[in-house]
N, C-alpha and C positions, 0 to 999 in steps of 0.2 A: 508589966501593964503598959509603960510607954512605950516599949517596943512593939506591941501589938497594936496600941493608936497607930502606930508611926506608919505601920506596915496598909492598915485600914486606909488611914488617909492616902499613901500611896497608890494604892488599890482605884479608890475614889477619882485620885487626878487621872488616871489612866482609865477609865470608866468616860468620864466627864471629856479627854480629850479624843477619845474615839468618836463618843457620839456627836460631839463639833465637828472631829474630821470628818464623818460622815454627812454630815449636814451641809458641810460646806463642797462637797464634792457633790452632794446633791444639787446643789445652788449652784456651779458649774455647769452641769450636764444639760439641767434646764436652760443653762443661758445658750451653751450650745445649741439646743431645740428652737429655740427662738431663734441663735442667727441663720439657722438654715430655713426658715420658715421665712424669714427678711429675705434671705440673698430669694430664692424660689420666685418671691413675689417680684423681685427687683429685675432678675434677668431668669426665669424659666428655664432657659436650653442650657445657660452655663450652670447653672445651678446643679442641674442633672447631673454631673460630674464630681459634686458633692453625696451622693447617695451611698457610695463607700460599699459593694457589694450588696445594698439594697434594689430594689427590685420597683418597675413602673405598674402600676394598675396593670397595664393590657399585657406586660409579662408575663405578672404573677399567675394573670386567668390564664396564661397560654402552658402556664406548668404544670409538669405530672406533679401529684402530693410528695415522693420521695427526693425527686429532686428542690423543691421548694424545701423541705425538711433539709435539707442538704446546704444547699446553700446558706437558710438561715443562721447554722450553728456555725457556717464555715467564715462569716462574716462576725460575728463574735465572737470567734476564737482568734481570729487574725488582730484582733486589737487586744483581746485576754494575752495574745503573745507577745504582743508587742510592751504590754505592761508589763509582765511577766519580766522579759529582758531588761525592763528601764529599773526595776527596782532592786540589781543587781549592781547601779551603779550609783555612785554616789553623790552625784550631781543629776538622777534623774527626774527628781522633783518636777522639774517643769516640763519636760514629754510627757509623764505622767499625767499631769494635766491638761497639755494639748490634747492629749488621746484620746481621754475623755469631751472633752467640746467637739473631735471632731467627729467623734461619732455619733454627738447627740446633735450637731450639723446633720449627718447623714439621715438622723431620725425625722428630724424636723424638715428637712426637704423630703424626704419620703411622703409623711404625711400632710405635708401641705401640697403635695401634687396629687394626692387621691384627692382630699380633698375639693382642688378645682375642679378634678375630671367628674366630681360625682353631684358636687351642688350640696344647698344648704336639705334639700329635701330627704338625702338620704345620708347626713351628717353620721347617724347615731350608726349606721349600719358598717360605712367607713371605721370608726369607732371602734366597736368590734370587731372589727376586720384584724387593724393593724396593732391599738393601746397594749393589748393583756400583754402579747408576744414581746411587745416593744419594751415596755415598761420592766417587764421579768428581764428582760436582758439587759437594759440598761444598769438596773439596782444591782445585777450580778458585777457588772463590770465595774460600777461607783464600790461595790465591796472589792474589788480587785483591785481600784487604783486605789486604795487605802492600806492594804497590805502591802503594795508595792511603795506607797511612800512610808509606809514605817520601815519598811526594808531598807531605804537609798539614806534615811535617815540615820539607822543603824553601823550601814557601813561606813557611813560620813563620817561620825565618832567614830569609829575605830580606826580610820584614815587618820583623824587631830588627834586622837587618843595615843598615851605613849604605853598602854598597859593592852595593845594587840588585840587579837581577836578573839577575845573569851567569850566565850556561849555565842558566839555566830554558825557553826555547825548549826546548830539546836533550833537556832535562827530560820537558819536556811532552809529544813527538813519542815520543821512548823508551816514554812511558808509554801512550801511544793503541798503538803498534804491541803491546806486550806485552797490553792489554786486548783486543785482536784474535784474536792467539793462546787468551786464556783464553776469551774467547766461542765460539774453534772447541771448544776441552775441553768447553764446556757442552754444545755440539751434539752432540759425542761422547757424553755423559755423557747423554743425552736419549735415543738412539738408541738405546744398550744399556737403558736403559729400559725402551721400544720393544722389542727383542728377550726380554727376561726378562719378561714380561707376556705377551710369546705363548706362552712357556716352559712357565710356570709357572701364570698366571690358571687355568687350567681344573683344576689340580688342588685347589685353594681356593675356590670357588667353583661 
């Protein structure tokens, strides 16, 4: 019977610290959102440098739907990669989390430059435009850098550990299958993209 508490409450803390890890990688991404929305406001042109494989208003209308599909997922897999790699290593805790702010930099200059180009009148249409797609692929990738820091955390202990790499295989495999799934979310998240673009492009543009 104690040993089934014991197991429960373990259970629990590992429950309880995902859903902070998550929260708080949430609270990251959004702050990233915000400073790209700051730096845009602050200096426009250079900011634009900050968009990270995101795309301007008068772009996106100038793109066929496949290549826009294209690019979208190609731009969230380039940082799904880049986490991917960082939680292989055992000090990557903090790339991990640059990656994340800079791509919610990238989000947040994105959408604050439709935004200027379209005005407060067609707020809601912008909105549509960019949020669904965005938002889907941001949560995939906050779900990616949290695998990827239970990962860099795991190898860390086995690095101070003097008892090796037991159940890291198992580790690893877990974590390739789970990064499969979030690169399908990205596809996802790419596609409604894709769809809100045909949506909506034409009435902003």
């Amino acid at each position: 019977m104690m040993m089934q508490t014991s197991i429960e409450r373990v259970e629990g803390e590992k429950t309880v610290y995902r859903r902070g890890s998550f929260a708080f990688l949430c609270g990251a991404a959004i702050v990233g959102v915000l400073l790209g929305a700051m730096c845009f406001c602050l200096n426009s042109e250079q900011a634009g440098r900050l968009m990270f494989f995101g795309t301007s208003l008068g772009e996106r209308a100038a793109m066929d739907y496949g290549r826009l599909m294209a690019g979208s997922l190609l731009g969230s897999t380039a940082f799904l990669l880049g986490l991917a790699l960082a939680g292989f290593c055992a000090l990557g805790q903090p790339f991990e989390l640059a990656l994340l702010v800079l791509r919610g930099m990238g989000l947040g200059c994105m959408l604050t430059e439709v935004y200027s180009a379209v005005g407060k009148s067609n707020v809601l249409y912008a909105a549509g435009l960019l949020l669904p797609g965005a938002i889907i692929s941001l949560l995939g990738l906050v779900a990616a850098a949290r695998e990827a820091l239970c990962l860099s955390n795991i190898y860390l202990r086995v690095t101070l550990s003097s008892r090796g790499g037991e159940g890291l295989v198992a580790a690893v495999k877990l974590y390739g299958a789970k990064l499969l799934v979030i690169e399908a979310i990205l596809a996802l998240a790419a596609g409604v993209d894709t769809i809100c673009s045909y949506l909506f492009i034409g009435r902003l543009v």
